[in-house]
C-alpha positions in Angstrom: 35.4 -10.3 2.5 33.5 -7.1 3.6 32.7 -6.8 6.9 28.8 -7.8 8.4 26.7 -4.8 9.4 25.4 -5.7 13.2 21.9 -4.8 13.5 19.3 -4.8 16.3 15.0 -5.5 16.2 12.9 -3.7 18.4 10.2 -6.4 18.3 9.5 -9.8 17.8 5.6 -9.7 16.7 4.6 -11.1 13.6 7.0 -8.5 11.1 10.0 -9.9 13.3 9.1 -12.9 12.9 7.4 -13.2 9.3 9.9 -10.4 7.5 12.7 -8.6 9.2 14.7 -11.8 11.0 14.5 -13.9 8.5 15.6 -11.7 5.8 18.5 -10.1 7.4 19.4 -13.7 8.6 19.7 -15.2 5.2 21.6 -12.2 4.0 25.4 -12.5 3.7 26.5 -8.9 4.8 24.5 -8.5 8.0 24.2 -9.7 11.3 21.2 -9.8 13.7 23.1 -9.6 17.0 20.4 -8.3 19.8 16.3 -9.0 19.6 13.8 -6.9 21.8 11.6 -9.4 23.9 10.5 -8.4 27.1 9.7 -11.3 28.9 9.4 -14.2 26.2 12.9 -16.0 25.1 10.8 -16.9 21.6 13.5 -15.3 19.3 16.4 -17.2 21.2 14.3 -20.2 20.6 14.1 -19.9 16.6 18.0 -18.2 16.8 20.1 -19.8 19.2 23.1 -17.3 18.6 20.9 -13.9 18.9 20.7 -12.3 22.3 17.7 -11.1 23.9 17.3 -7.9 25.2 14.8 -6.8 27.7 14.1 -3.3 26.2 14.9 -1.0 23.5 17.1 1.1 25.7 19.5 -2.3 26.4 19.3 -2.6 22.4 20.6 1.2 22.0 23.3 0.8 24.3 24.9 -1.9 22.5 27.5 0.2 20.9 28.3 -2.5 18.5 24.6 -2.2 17.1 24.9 0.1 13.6 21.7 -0.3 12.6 18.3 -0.5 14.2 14.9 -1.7 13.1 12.0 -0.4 14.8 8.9 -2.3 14.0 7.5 -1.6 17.1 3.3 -0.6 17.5 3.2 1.8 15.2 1.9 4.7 17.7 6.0 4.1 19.0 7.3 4.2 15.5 8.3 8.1 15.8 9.5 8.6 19.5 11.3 5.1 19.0 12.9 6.2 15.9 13.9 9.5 17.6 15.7 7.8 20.2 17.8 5.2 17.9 19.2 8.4 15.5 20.0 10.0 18.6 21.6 6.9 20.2 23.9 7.2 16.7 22.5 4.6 14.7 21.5 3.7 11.2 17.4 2.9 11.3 14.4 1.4 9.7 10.8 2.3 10.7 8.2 -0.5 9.5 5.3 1.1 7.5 3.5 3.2 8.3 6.3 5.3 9.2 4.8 7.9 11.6 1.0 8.6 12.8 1.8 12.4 11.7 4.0 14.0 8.6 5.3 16.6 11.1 6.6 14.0 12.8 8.4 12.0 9.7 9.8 15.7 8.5 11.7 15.8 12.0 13.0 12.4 11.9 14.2 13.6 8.7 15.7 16.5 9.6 17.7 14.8 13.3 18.7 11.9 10.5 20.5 14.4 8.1 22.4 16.4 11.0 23.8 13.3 12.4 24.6 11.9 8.7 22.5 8.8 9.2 20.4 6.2 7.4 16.6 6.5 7.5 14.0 4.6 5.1 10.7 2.7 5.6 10.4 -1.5 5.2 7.9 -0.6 2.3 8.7 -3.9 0.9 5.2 -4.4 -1.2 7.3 -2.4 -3.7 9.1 -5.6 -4.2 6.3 -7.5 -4.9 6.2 -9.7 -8.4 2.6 -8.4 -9.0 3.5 -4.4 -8.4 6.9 -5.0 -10.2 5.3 -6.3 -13.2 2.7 -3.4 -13.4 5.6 -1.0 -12.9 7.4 -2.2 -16.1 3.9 -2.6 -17.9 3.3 1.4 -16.8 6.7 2.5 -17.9 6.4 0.7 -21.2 3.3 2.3 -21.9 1.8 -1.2 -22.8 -1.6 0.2 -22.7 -1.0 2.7 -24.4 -1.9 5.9 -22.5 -3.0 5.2 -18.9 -6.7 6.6 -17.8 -7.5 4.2 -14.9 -6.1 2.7 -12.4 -7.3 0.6 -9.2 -5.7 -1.4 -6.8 -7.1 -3.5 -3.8 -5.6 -5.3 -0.6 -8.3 -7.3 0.3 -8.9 -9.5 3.6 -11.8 -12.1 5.1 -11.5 -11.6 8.8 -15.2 -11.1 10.4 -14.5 -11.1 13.5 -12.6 -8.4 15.9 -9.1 -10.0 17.0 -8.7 -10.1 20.7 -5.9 -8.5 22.5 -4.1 -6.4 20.1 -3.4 -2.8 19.8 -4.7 -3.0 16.3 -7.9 -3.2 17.1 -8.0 -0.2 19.6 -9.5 2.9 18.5 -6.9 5.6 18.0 -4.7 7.0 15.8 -2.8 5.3 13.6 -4.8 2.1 13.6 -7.3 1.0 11.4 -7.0 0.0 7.6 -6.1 2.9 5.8 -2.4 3.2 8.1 -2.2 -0.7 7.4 -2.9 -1.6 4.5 -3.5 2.1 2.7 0.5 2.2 3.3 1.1 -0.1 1.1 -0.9 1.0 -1.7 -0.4 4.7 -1.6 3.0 4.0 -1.7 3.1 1.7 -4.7 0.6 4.7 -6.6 3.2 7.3 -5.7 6.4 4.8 -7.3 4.3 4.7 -10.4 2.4 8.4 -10.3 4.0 10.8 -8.4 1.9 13.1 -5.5 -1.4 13.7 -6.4 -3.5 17.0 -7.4 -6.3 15.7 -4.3 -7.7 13.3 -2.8 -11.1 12.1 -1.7 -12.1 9.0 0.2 -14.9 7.0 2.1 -13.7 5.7 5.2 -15.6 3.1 7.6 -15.9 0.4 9.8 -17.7 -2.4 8.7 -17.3 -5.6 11.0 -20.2 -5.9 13.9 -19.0 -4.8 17.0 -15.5 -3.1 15.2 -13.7 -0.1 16.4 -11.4 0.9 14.0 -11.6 1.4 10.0 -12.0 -1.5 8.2 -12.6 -0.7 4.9 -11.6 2.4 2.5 -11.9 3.6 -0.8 -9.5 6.7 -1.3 -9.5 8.6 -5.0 -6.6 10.2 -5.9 -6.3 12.7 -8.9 -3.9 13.0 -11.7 -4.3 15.2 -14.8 -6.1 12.4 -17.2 -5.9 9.3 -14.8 -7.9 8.1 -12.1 -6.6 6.3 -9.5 -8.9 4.2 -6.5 -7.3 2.5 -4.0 -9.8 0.1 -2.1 -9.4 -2.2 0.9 -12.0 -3.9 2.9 -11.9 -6.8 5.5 -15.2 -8.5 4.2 -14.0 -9.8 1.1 -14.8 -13.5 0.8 -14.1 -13.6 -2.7 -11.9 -11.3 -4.2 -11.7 -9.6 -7.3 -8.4 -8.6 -9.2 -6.0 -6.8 -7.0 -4.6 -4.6 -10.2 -7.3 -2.9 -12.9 -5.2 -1.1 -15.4 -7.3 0.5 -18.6 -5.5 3.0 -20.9 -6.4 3.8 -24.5 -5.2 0.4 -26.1 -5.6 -2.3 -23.7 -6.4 -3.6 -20.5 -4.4 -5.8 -17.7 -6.1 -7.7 -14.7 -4.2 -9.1 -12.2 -5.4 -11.3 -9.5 -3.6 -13.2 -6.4 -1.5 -11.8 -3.7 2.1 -12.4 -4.1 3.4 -15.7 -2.3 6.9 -14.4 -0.6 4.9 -13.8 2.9 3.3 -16.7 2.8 6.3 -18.5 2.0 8.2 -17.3 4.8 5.2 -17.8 7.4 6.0 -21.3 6.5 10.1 -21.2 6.9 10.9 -21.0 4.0 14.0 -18.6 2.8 14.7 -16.3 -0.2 18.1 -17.8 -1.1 16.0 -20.6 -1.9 15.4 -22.0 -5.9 12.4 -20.0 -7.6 11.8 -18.1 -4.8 9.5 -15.4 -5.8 8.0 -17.1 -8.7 4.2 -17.3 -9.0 1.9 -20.1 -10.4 0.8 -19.3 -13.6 -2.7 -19.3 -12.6 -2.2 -16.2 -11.0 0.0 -14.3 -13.7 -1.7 -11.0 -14.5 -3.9 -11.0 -18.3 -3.2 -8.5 -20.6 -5.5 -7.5 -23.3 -3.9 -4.9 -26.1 -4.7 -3.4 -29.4 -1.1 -2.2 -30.3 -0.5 -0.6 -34.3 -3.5 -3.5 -35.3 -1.6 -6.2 -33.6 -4.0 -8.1 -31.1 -2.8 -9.5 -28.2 -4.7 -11.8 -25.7 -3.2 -13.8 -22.9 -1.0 -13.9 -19.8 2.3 -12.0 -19.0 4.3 -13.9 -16.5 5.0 -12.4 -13.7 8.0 -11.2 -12.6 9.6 -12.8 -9.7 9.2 -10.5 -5.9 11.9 -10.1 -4.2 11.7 -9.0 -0.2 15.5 -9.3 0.0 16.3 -6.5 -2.6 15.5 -3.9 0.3 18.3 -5.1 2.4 20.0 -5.1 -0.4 20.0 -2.0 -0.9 20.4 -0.8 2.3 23.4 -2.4 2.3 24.9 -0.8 -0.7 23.5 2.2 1.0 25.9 1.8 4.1 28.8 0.0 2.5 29.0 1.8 -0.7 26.9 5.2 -0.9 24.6 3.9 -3.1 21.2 5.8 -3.4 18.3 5.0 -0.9 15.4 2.7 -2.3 12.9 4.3 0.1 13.8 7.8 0.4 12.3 9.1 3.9 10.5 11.8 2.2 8.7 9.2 0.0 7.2 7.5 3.2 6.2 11.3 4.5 4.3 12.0 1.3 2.4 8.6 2.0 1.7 9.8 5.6 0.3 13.4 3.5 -1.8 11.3 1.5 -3.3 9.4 4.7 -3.8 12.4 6.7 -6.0 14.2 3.9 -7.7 10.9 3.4 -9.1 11.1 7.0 -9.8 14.9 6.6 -11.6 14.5 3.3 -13.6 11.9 4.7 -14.3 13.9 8.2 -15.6 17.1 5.9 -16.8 14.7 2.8 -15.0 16.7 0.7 -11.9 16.7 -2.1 -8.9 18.1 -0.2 -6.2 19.2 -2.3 -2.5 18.7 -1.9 
């Protein structure tokens, strides 16, 4: 039996608790040895066997800690990082990964001279909905693609209390959030962009930070819009695809996070599997055979990132989430807030 990787979280906030310590818990080659809490014992509470530690600089000096996760505020994700590949160790950043692409270039850079691990917990790319639009894009099933939209919707009308989030400054907001996600998916299917163009604002009575964005990316012959807003009550579908034979809709959000808000564990039966209600509907004219109805979708899986990362470390497999993926996602962000500061295309 190979041995366990020991790792360390820099936070217990809701991606400690919803994503990162339950996943590397279930999973048979690590161990989560050491969790940041600065005054709170929650962690110990939920895992009796993990030790607390009062700061990230106890964490780092734990020489038996190989690999750190830093899903600290995000404005910490950079200087935090820096610190854990200089303390020697292996590390993830939670999305986004830094405020600036300056930034993620150095971290890339101190990472390859000391020879260690560095990739980005973009785990919507693991997703049932985005996998399932991935293998429809790669299997042309609409033929040649000319449009393509995708929204991460919310309802919250009202400013949350007491959290950083909500602050005015960089790095907050929307777009960082939730535009993460989504300019990361469109760059696994697409590649960088020609330009981009975007409407950025806040919406919510009394808000301070973005709170809804619609960012237009060009290809040659495809156009891609990625939308998110906080005032959707009713959403539409969270995938449009149209190409020259057909046309897929796919509406729901993927059920793994709410799943493990609730406890519940990816080594579990089905896990990953969505209701058919939600499964995507795909509309195609293919060589005069019509075609109608749903394609299932295909089960997410959260747990294939530590997966890899694992085969990474133990086996010198390739990175999923190559760190100059996530800086092209912080590119695409920073000319997104420039195009909308000078309302006007910036090119890449």
């Amino acid at each position: 039996m190979e041995r366990k990787i020991v790792i360390g979280l820099a936070s217990f906030g809701m991606s400690g608790k919803v994503f990162h310590a339950p996943l590397i818990m279930c999973h048979p080659s690590f161990s989560l040895k050491s969790i940041v809490e600065r005054s709170k014992n929650e962690a110990k509470s939920i895992y009796p066997s993990v030790h607390i530690a009062r700061s990230f600089d106890e964490l780092l000096h734990d020489e038996e800690i190989e690999l750190v996760i830093v899903n600290t505020p995000d404005h910490t994700h950079a200087e935090y990082a820096h610190k854990a590949l200089m303390a020697g160790k292996h590390v993830v950043v939670e999305k986004p990964f830094t405020l600036h692409a300056g930034e993620g270039e150095d971290l890339l850079n101190l990472a390859a001279r000391k020879n260690l691990l560095l990739t980005v917990f973009q785990n919507r790319r693991w997703d049932g909905d985005f996998l399932t639009v991935q293998k429809l894009v790669k299997n042309e099933l609409l033929g040649r693609l000319v449009e393509y939209e995708a929204r991460y919707d919310r309802y919250r009308n009202f400013i949350q209390p007491n959290t950083w989030k909500e602050e005015p400054s960089t790095g907050t907001g929307t777009l960082y959030n939730l535009g993460s996600h989504l300019i990361d998916q469109t760059l696994v299917l697409f590649g960088m962009p020609k330009a981009v163009i975007s409407d950025i604002r806040i919406l919510r009575t009394d808000g301070k930070v973005d709170d809804f964005f619609e960012v237009i990316l060009h290809y040659s012959n495809l156009r891609v819009a990625l939308k998110a807003s906080y005032l959707v009550r009713e959403p539409g579908p969270r995938y449009s695809l149209h190409g020259t034979q057909g046309s897929f809709l796919k509406y729901g959000s993927d059920p793994q996070e709410e799943a493990l808000k609730q406890g519940r564990m990816p080594t579990e039966p089905g896990w990953g599997k969505e209701p058919e209600e939600y499964w995507g509907i795909q509309n195609t004219d293919r060589q005069g055979l019509l075609y109608r109805g749903k394609i299932e979708t295909i089960p997410g899986n959260y747990l294939a990132f530590y997966d890899n990362i694992y085969e990474v470390l133990a086996h010198g497999n390739e990175l999923a989430v190559k760190p100059e993926e996530a800086i092209a996602v912080i590119k695409v962000i920073e000319a997104a807030f420039e195009s909308n500061k000078a309302n006007k295309m910036i090119k890449l």
